[in-house]
PDB file of the backbone (N, CA, C, O) and the ligand in Angstrom, with CONECT records:
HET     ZN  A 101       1
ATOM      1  N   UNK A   1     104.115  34.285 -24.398  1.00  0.00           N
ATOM      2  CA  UNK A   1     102.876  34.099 -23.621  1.00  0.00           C
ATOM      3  C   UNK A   1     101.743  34.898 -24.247  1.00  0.00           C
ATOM      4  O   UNK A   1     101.918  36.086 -24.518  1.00  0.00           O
ATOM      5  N   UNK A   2     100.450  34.213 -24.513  1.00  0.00           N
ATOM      6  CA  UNK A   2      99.735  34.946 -24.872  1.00  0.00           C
ATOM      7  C   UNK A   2      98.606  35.568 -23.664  1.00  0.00           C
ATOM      8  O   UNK A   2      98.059  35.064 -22.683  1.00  0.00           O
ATOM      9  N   UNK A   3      98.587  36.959 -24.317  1.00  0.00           N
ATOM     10  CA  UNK A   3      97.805  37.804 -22.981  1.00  0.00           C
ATOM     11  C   UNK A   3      96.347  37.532 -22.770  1.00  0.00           C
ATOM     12  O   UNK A   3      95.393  37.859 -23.476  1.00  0.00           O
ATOM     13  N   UNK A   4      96.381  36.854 -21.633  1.00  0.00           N
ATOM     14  CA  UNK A   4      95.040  37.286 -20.904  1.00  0.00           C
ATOM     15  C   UNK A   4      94.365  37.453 -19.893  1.00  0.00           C
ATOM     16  O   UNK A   4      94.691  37.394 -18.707  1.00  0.00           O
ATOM     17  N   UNK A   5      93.156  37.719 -20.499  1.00  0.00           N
ATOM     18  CA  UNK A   5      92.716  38.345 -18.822  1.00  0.00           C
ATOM     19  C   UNK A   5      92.519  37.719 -17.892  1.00  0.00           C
ATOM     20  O   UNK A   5      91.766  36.746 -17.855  1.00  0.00           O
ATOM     21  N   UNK A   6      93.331  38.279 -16.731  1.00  0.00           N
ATOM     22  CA  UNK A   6      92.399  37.774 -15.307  1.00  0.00           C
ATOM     23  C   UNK A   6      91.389  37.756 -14.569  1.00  0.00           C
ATOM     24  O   UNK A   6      91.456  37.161 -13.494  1.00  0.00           O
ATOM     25  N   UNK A   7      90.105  38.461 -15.004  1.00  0.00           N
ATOM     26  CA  UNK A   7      88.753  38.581 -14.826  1.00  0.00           C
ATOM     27  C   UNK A   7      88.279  38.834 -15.958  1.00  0.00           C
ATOM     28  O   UNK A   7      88.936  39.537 -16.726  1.00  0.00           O
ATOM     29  N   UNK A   8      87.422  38.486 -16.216  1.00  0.00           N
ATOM     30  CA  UNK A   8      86.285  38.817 -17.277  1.00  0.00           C
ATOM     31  C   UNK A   8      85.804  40.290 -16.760  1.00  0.00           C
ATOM     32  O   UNK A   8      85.654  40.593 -15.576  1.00  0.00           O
ATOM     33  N   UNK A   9      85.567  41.253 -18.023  1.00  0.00           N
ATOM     34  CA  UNK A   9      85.139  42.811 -17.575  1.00  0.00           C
ATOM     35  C   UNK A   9      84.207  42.869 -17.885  1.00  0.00           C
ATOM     36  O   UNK A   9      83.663  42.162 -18.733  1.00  0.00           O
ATOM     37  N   UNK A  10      83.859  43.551 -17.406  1.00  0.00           N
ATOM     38  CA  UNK A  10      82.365  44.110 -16.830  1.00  0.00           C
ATOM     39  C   UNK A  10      82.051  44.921 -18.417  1.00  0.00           C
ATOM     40  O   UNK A  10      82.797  45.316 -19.313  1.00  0.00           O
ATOM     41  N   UNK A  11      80.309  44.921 -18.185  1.00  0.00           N
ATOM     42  CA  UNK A  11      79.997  45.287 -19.681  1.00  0.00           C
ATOM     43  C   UNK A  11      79.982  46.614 -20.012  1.00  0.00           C
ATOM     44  O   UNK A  11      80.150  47.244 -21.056  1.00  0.00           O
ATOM     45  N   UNK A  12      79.651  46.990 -18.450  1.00  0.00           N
ATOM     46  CA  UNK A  12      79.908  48.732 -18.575  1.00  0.00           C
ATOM     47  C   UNK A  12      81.111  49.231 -18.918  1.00  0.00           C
ATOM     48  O   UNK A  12      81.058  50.382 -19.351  1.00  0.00           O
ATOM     49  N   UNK A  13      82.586  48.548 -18.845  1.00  0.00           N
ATOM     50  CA  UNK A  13      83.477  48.278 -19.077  1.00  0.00           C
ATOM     51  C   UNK A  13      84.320  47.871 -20.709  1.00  0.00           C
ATOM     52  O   UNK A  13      85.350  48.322 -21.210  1.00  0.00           O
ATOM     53  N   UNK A  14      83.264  46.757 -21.218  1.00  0.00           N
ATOM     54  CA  UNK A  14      83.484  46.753 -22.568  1.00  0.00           C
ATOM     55  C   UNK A  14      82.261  47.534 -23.323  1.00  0.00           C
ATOM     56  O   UNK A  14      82.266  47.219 -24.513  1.00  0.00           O
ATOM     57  N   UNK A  15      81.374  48.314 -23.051  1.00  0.00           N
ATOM     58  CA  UNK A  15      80.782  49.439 -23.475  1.00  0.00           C
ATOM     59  C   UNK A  15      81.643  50.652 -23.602  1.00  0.00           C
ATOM     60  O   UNK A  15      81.576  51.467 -24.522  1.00  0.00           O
ATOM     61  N   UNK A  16      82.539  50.692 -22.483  1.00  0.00           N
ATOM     62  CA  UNK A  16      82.948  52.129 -22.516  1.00  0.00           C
ATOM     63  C   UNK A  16      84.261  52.079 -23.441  1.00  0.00           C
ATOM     64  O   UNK A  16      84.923  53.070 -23.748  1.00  0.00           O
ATOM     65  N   UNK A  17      84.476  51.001 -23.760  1.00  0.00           N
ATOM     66  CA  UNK A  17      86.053  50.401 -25.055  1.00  0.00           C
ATOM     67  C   UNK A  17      85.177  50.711 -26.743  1.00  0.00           C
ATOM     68  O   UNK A  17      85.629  51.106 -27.818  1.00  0.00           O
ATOM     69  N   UNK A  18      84.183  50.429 -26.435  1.00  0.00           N
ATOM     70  CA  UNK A  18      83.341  49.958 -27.767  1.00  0.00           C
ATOM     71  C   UNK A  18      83.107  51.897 -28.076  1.00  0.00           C
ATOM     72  O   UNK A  18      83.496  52.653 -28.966  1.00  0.00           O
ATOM     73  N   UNK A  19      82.512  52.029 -27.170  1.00  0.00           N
ATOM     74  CA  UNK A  19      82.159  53.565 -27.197  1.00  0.00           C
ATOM     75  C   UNK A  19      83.516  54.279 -28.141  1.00  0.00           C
ATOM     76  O   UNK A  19      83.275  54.797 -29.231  1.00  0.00           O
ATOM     77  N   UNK A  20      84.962  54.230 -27.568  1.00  0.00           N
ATOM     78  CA  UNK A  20      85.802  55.037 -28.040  1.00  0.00           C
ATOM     79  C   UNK A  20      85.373  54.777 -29.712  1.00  0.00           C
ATOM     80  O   UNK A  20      84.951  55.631 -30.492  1.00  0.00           O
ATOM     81  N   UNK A  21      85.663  53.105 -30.024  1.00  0.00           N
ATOM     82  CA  UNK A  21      86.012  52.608 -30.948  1.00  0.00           C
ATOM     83  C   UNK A  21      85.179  53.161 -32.299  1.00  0.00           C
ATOM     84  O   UNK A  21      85.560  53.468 -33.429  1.00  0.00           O
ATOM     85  N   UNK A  22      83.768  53.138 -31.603  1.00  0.00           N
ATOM     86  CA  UNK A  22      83.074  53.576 -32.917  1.00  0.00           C
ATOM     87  C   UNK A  22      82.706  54.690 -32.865  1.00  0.00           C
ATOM     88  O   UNK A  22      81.501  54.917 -32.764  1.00  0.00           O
ATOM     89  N   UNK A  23      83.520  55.589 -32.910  1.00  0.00           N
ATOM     90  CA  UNK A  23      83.391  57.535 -32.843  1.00  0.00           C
ATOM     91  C   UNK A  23      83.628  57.540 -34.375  1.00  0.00           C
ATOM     92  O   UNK A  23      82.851  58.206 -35.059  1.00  0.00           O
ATOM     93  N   UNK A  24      84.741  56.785 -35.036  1.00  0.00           N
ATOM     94  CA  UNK A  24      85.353  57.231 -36.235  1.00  0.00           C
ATOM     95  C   UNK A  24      84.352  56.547 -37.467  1.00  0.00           C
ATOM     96  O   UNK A  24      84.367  55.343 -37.723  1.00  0.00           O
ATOM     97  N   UNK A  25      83.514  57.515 -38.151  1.00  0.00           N
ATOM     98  CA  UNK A  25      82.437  56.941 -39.017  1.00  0.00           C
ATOM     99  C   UNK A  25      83.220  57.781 -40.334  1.00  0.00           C
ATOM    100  O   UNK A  25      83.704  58.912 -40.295  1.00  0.00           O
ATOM    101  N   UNK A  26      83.165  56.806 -41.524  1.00  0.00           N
ATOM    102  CA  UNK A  26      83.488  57.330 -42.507  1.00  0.00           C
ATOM    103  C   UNK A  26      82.748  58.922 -42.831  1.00  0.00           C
ATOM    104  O   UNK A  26      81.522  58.984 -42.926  1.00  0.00           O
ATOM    105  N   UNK A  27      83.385  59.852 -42.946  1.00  0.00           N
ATOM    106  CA  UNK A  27      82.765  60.752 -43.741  1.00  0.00           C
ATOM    107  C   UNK A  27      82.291  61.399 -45.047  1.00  0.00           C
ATOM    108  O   UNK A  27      82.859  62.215 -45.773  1.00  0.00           O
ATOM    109  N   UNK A  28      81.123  60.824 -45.141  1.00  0.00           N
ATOM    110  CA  UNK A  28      80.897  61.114 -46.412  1.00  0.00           C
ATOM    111  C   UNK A  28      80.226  62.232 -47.307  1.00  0.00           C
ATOM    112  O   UNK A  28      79.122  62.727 -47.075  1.00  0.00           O
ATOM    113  N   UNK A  29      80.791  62.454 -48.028  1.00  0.00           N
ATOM    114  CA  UNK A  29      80.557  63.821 -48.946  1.00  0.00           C
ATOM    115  C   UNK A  29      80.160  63.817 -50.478  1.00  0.00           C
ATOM    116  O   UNK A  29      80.917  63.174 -51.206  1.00  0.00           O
ATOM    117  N   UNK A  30      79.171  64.391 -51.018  1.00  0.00           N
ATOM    118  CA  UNK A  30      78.209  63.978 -52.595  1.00  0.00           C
ATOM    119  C   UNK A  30      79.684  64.737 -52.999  1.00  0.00           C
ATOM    120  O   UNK A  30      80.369  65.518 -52.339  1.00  0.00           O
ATOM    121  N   UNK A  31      79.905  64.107 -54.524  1.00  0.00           N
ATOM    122  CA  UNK A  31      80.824  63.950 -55.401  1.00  0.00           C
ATOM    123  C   UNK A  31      80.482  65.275 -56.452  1.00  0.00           C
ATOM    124  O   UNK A  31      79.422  65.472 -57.047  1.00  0.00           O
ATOM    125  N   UNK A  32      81.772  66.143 -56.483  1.00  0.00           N
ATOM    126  CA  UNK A  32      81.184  67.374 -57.177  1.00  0.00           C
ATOM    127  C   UNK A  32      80.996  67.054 -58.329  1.00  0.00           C
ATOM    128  O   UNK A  32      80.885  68.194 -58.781  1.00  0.00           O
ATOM    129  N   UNK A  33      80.840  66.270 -59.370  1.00  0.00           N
ATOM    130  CA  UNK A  33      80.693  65.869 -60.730  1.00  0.00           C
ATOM    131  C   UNK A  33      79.187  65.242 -60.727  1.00  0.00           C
ATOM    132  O   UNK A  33      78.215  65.695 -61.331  1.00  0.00           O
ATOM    133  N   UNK A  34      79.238  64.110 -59.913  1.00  0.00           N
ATOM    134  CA  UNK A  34      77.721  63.263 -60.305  1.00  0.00           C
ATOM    135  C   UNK A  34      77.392  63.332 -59.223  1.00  0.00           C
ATOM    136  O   UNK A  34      76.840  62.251 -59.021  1.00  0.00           O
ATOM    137  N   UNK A  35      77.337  64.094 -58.033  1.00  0.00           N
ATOM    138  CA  UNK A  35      76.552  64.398 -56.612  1.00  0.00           C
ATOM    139  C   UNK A  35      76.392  62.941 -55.606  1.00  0.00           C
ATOM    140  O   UNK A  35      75.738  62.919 -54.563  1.00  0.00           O
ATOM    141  N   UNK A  36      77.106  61.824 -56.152  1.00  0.00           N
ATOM    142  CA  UNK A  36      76.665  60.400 -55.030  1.00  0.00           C
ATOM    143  C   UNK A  36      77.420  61.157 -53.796  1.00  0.00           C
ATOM    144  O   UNK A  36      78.069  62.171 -53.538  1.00  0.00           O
ATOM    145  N   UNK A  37      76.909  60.012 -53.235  1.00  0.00           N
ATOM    146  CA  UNK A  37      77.351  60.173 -51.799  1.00  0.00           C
ATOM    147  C   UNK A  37      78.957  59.436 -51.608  1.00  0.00           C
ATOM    148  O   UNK A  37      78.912  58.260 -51.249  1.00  0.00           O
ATOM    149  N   UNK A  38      80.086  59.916 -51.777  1.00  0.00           N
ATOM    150  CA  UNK A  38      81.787  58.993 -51.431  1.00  0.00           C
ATOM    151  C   UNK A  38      82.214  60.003 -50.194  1.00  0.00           C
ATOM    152  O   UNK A  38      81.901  61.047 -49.623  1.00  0.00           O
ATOM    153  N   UNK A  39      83.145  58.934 -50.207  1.00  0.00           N
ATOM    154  CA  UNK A  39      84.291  59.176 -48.964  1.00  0.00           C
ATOM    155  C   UNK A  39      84.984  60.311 -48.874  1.00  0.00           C
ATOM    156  O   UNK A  39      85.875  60.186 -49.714  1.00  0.00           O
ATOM    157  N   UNK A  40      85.116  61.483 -48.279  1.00  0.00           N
ATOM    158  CA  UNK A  40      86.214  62.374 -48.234  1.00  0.00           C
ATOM    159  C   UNK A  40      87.368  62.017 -48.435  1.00  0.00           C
ATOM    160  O   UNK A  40      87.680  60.995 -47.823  1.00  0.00           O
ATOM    161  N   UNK A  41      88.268  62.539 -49.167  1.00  0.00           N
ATOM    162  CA  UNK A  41      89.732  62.351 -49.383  1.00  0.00           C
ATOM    163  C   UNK A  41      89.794  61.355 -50.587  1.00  0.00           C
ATOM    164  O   UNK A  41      90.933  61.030 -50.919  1.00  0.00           O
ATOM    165  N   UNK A  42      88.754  60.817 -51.296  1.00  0.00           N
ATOM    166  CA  UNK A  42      89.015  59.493 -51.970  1.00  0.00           C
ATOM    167  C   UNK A  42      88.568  59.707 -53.599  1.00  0.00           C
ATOM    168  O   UNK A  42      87.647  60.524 -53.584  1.00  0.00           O
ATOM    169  N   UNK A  43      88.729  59.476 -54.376  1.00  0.00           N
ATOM    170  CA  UNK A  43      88.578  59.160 -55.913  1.00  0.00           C
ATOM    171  C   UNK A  43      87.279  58.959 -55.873  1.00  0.00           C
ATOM    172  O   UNK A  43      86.851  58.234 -54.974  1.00  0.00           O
ATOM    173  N   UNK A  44      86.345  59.554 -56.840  1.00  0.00           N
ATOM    174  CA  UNK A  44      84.802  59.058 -56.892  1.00  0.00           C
ATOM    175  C   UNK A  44      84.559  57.582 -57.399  1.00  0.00           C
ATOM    176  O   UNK A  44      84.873  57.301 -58.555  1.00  0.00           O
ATOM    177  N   UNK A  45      84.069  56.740 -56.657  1.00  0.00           N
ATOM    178  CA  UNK A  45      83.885  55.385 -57.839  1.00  0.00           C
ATOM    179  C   UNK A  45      83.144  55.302 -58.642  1.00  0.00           C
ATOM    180  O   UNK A  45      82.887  54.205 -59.138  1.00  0.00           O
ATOM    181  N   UNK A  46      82.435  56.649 -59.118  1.00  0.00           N
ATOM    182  CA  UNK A  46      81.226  56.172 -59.708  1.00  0.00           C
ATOM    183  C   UNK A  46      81.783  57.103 -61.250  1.00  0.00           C
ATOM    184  O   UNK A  46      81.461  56.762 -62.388  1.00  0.00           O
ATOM    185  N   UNK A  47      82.388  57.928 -61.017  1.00  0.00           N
ATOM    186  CA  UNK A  47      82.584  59.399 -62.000  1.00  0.00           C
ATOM    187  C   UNK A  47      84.427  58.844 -62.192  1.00  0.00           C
ATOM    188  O   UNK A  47      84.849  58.426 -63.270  1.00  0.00           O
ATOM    189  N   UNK A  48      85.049  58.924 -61.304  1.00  0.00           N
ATOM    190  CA  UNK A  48      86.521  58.612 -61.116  1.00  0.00           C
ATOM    191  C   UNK A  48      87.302  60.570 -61.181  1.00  0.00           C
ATOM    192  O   UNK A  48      88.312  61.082 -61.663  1.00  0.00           O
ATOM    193  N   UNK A  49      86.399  60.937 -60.587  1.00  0.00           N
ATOM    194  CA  UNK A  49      86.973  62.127 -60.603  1.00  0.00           C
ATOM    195  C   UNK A  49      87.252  62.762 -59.107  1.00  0.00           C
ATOM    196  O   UNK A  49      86.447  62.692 -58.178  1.00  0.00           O
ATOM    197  N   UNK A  50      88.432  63.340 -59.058  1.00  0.00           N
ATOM    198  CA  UNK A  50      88.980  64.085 -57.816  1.00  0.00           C
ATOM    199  C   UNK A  50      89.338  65.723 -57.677  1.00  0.00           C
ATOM    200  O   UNK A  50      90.456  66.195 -57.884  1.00  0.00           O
ATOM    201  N   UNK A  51      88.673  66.149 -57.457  1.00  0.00           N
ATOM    202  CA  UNK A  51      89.195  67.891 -57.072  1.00  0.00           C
ATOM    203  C   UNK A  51      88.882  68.855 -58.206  1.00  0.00           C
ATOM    204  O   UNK A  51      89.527  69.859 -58.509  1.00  0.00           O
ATOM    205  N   UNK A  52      87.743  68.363 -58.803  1.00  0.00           N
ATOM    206  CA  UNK A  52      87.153  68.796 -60.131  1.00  0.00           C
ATOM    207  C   UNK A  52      88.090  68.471 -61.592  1.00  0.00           C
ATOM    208  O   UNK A  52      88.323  69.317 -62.456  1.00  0.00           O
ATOM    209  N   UNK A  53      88.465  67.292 -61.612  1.00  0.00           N
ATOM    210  CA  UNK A  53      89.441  66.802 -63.069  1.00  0.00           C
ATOM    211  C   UNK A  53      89.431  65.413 -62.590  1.00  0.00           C
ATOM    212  O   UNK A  53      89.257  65.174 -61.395  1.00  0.00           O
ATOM    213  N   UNK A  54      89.642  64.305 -63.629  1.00  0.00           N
ATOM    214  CA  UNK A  54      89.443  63.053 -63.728  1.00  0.00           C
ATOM    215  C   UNK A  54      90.805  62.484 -63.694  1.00  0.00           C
ATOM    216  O   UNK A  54      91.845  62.842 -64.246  1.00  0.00           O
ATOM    217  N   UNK A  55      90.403  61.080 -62.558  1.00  0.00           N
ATOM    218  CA  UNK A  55      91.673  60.835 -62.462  1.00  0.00           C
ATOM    219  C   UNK A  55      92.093  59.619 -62.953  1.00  0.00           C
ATOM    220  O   UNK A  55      93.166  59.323 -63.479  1.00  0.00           O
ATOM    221  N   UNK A  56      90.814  58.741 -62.646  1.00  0.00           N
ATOM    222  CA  UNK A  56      90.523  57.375 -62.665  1.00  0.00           C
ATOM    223  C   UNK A  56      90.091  57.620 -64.387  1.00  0.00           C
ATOM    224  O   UNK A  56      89.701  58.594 -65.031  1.00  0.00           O
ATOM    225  N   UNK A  57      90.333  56.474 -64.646  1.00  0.00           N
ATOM    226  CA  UNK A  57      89.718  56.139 -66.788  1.00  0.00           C
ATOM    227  C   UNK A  57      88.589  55.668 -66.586  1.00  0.00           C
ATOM    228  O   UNK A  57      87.881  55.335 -67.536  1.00  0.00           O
TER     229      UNK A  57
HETATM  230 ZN    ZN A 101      81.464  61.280 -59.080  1.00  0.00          ZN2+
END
């Protein structure tokens, strides 16, 4: 069975779902080699370098 709803919800309702949802914004941090702006935790795409040494060719 596929689930659904028995009333349509209220918007204050799917506001307050939406609200949780978009708390989590990438965080982004300038790249210690060529200063862009990337992702925490991630390989530079622009330099390919991670944690001050190159990782990417
Ligand atoms: Zn870089």
């Amino acid at each position: 069975m596929t689930p659904l709803q028995k009333r349509r919800h209220s918007t204050m309702r799917q506001g307050k779902r939406r609200a949780t949802q978009r708390i989590i914004l990438p965080s982004l941090i300038s790249c210690t080699n060529c200063h862009q702006p990337i992702r925490s935790h991630r390989v530079c795409p622009y330099c390919g370098f991670y944690s001050g040494r190159k990782v990417k060719t």
